[in-house]
N, C-alpha and C positions, 0 to 999 in steps of 0.2 A: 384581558390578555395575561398570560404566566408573564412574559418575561419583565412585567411591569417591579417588582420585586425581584429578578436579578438585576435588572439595570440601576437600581436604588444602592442592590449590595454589592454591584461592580463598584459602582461611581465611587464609593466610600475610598477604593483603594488603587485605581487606575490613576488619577493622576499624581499618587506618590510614586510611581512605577519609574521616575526618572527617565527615562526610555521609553517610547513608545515601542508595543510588541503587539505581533498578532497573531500568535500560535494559541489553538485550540484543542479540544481532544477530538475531532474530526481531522485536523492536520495528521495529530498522533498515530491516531489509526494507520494513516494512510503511509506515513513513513516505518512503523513496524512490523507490517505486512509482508508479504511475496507472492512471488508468483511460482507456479510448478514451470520453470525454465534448467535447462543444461544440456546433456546429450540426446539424442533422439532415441536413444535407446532406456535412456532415465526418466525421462518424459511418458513413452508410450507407455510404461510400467507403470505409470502413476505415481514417480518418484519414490516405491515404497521398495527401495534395497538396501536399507538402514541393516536391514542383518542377512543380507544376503550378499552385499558388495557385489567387487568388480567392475566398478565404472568409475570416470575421473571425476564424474560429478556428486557422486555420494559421500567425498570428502567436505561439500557443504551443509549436510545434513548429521550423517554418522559418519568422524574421520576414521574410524577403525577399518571402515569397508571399504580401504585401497589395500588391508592391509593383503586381503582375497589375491593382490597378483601374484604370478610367479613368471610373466614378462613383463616389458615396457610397453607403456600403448603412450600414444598419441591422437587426439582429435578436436576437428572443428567442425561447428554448425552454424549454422543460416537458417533462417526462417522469414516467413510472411504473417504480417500480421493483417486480423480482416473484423471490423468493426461492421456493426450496420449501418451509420449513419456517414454522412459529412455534416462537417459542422464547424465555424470562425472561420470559414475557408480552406478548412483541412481535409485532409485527405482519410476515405475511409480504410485507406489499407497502406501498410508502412514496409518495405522490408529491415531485416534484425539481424546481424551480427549478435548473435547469440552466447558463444561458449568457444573459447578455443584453450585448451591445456596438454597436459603429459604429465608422465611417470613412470620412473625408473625402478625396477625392481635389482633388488641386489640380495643373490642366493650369500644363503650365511655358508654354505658347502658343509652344511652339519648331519652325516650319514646316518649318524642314528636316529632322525627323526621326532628327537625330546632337544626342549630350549630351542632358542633362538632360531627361527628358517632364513626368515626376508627379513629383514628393513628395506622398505619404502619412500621415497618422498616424489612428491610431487607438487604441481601448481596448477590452477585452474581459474581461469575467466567466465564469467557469465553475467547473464544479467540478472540480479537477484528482481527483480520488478520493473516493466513495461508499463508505463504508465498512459499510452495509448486509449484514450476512449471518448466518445463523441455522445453528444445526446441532445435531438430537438423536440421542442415539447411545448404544443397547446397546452395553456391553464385554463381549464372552465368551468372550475368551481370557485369561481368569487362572485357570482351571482350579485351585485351590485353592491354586497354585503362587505367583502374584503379587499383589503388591499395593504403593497407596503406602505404606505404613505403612514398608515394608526402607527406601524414600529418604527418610523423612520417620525412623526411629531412627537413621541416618546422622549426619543433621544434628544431632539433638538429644545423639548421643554423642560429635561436635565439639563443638558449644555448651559440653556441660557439663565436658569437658576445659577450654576455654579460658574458661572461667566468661563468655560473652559470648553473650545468645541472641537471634537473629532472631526477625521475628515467626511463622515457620512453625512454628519447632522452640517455643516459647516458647508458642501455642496448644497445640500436640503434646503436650506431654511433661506427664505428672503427676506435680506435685515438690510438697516439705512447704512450699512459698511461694507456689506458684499453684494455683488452682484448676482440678478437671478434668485435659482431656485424652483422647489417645486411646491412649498408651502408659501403660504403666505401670512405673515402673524395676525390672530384676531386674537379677540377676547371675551370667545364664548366659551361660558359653562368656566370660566375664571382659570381658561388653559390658555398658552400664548400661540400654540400651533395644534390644527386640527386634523387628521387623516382625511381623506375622501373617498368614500367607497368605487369600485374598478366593476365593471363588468366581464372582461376576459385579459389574460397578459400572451405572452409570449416569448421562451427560453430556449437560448444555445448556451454549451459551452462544452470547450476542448479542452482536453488536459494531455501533456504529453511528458518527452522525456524519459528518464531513466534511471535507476539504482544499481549501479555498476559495484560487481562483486569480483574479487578475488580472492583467494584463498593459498597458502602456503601452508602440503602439510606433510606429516610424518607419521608413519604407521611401522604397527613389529609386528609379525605371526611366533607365533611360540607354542610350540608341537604339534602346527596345526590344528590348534583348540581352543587355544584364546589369541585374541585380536587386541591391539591398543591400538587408537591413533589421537592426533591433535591439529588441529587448522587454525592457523590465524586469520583472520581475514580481514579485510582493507576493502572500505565501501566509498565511494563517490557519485551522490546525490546530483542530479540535475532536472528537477521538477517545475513544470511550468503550467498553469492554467489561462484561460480565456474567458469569458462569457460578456454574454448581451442577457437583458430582462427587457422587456415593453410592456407598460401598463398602459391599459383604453381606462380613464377615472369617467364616474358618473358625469362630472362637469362638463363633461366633451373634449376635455385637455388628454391628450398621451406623453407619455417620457418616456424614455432609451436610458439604460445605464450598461455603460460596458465597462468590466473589469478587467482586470489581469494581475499574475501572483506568479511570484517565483523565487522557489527558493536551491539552494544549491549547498552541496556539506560535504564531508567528509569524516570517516568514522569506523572504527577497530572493535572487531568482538573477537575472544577465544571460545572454539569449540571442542567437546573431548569426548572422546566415543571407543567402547566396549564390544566386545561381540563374542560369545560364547558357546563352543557344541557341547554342553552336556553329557553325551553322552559320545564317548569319543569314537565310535566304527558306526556313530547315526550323522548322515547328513542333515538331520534338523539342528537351526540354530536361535538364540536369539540375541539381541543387541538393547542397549541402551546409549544414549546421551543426553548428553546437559550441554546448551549454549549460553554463554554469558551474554549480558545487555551489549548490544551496541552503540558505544558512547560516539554518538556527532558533534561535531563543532559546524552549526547553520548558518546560513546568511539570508534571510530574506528582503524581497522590495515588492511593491506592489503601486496601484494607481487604478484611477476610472477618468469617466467622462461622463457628461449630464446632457441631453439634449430634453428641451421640451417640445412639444409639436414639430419634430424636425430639426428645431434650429438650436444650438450651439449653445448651453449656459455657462458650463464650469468645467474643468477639470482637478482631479486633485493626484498627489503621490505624495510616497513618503520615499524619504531617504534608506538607503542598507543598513539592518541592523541586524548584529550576530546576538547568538546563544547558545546553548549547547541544551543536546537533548539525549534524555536515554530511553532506548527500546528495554520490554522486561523481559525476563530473563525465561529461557525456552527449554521443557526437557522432553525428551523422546524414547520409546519404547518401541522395539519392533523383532518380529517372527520372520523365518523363514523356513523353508526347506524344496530340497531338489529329490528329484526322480530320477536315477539313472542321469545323464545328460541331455539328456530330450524336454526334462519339466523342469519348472518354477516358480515358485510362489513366493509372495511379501506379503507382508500387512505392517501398518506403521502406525502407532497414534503420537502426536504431539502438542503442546497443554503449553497457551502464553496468557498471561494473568495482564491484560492491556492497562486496567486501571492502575497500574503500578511504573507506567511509562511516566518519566518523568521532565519538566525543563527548568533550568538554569541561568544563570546569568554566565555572562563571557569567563567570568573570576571561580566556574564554579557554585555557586550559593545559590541556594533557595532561600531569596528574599521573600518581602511582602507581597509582591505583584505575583511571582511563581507559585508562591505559597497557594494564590487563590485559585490559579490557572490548574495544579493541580490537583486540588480539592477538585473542582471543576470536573476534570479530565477520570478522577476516582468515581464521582456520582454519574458519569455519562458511560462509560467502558466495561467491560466485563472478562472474564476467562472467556478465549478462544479456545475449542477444540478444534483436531487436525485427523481425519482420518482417510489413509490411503491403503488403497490394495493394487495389486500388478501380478503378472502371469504370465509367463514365459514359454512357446511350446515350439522344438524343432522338430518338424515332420520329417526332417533330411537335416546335416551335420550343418549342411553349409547356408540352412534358412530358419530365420527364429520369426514365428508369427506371435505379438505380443497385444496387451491390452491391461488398463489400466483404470480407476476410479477414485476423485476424491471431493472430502464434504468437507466443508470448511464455516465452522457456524458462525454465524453473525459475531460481528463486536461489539455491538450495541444495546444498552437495557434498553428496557420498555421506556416510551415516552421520552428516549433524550432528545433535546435540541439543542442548538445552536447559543451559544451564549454572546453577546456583543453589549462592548462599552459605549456610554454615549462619547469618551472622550479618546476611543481607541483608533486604529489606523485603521479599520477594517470598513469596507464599502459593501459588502458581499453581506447580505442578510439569508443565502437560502442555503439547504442540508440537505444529505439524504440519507437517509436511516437504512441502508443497507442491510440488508435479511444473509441466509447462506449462501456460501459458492458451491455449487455443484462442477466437476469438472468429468469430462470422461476422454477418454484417451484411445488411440490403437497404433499399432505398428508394424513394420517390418524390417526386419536385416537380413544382411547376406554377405558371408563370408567368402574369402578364396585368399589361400594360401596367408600370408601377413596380415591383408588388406580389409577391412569393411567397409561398406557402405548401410548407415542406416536411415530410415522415413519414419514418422510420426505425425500423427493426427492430430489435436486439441480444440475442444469446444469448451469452453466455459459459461454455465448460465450463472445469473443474478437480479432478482429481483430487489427495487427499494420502493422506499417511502418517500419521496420529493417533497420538501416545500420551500416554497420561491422566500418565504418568508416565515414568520412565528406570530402562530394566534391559537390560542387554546381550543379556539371552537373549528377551526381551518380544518377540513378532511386533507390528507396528504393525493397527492399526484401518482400513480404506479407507473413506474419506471425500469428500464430492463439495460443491465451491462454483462450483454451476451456478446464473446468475439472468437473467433476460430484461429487457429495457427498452426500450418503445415512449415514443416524443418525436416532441416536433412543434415544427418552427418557422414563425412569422411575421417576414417583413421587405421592406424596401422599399429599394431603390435611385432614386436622385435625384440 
């Protein structure tokens, strides 16, 4: 097994950690992410109006492109969310409160048309990431051969060398001081606990919640040719997972581990965005931005339960422990150009270097324990690329038929997995090694006199790599976090 040799070079430095912690670079990922969410009309585009503006929600991306107004708009959306599965009991479909903001435009009253036009501000709600998704899943490739039990006697034959036991191995292991368990100490082949090979398991788990975005921002037009703006934004984390595993071992013994994880933060990045016409009587434009890391301050807790054949062995948790984490830092490039008022086009690329997310302790510092957690998090993550396209077409003034595309590449190198200490908080031994997002999008609006109303489509596919656990010779599980989302917005310009 690989991770026989990190659990040797965790141990070395997990119980100087003062603190137990359980953030990973699979965590990381998942809190530096987003989703394509805000107005129905930013959405259906495929979110690529970074140099096109004009919506309230493209001050989360490129804040230059409020600077596009010359009224005030206002709008809110709602949306449904639609998974395939149920799973912990949950539901496969959710509704969202999605985005609700505004913006004020303020004519500079400058006739000549050179310097200063608008200043802008505005504010904008959304959900930067839905954390909604469900997944059940036969495992039927451990052929008798595998199972968690080989990474779970691992741990517990660190532990008991180092007389120091996490809570996995510490549920695990049947000793003359705890109760239970799913191992039983022998002393064959001069090891103190043995794996047992599984014939088939059995996997749920729900994750939900949300990453609540706001954004305060401010935008100049200046001669109608370049664009500035800046957003701050203000994020509030509320992340929660579930799951069950069931192992059938050779023995004829089965066990149930059900977990749960939750963490909760809050956290500030500055955005700053450009946009430029070149050539000043062409409606072709194009835009840049830079978004700073978003520094959080986390809390997480977590806990399981052990059942063997049924019946009730252990349970464990840990107490709340904070840290701070930073997302890395994101820049963005993007085209546009209009037809007459009837066409429009985006295209947008954006580039986040994940292996450079980093955590902290509460004080700030990258100790000993961080130090290795991001080492870690550096050999497991990679550059994200981002690319979206949208299109715009009114067959009549008062209806825009739109449609949208985005590819979002994996985060993951080749071959990462799951790293765990024998002496750490963490109960959860399985991953999944997530491939791209494909997103595809469509829509419609329709105006009358102030007012809109607009609709939007979204499907999102994703394929990963599942494993319940870690063993070098284990084929992964294929797994799909594919979910759809119809929203509708109301808003009005004045």
């Amino acid at each position: 097994m690989k991770t026989i040799y990190q659990y040797l070079f965790l141990g070395a430095f997990w119980g100087m950690a003062g603190t137990a912690m359980a953030q990973d670079s699979y965590d990381a990922q998942t809190f530096a992410n987003s989703d394509l969410n805000g107005t129905s009309r930013f959405v259906a585009m495929g979110g690529a109006l970074g140099a096109l503006g004009g919506d309230v929600s493209v001050m989360s991306t490129n804040p230059a492109g409020t600077a596009m107004y010359r009224k005030s708009d206002a709008a809110i959306t709602l949306s449904g969310l639609f998974t395939n599965d149920k799973a912990m009991g949950h539901s496969k479909s959710r509704m969202s409160f999605d985005q609700g903001g505004a913006l004020i435009a303020f004519d500079m009253d400058n006739p000549t048309g050179k310097g200063l036009q608008f200043i802008n501000f505005g504010i904008n709600y959304q959900k930067n990431r839905n954390y909604l998704s469900n997944l059940t899943k036969d495992i039927n490739n451990l052929g008798g051969v595998f199972s968690q039990t080989y990474q779970i006697a691992d741990l517990c034959n660190y532990a008991l060398e180092n007389d120091y036991w996490g809570t996995l191995a510490d549920m695990s292991a049947s000793r003359k001081d705890v109760h239970g368990g799913i191992l039983n100490e022998t002393k064959e082949s001069g090891r103190d606990y043995e794996g047992i090979g599984a014939d088939r398991a059995y996997y749920e788990r729900a994750t939900y919640g949300a990453n609540i975005q706001a954004d305060l921002n401010v935008s100049f037009n200046v001669s109608d040719q370049f664009f500035f703006g800046a957003s701050l934004g203000v994020y509030d984390i509320d992340y929660e997972r579930e799951s069950f595993y069931q192992e059938f071992g050779n023995d004829g013994n089965n066990y149930d581990f059900t977990n749960w994880y939750k963490t909760t933060g809050d956290g500030f990045d500055v955005k700053l965005g450009f946009i430029c016409r070149p050539i000043e009587d062409s409606p072709f434009r194009f835009g840049v931005n830079v978004h700073t890391p978003t520094w959080y301050r986390m809390t997480d807790s977590n806990g399981s339960t052990l059942y063997l054949n049924d019946e009730y062995v252990t349970s464990g948790s840990n107490s709340e422990y904070d840290y701070h984490f930073r997302t890395p830092w994101k820049f963005g490039f993007s085209l546009g150009h209009t037809i007459g008022t009837n066409f429009a086009i985006g295209a947008e690329y954006e580039f986040q270097d994940l292996s450079t997310a980093k955590y902290s302790d509460v004080d700030h510092r990258e100790n000993y324990y961080f130090r290795n957690v991001n080492q870690i998090t550096d050999q497991t993550l990679r550059g994200q690329h981002t690319l979206k396209v949208g299109v715009e077409y009114k067959p009549i003034d008062e209806l825009s038929l739109r449609a949208g595309y985005n590819f979002v590449s994996s985060p993951f190198k080749k071959d990462a997995f799951r790293t765990i200490g024998y002496d750490g908080p963490y109960t959860e031994t399985d991953y999944t090694n997530w491939g791209a997002v494909n997103r595809f999008t469509i829509g419609l609006g329709y105006r009358y006199k102030g007012g809109y109303f607009d609709i939007a489509w979204q499907y999102q596919a994703q394929k990963g790599d599942f494993y319940a656990f870690d063993d070098i010779d284990l084929k992964p599980t294929k797994i799909k976090n594919n979910r759809s989302q119809l929203m509708a917005t109301l808003g009005f310009r004045f």
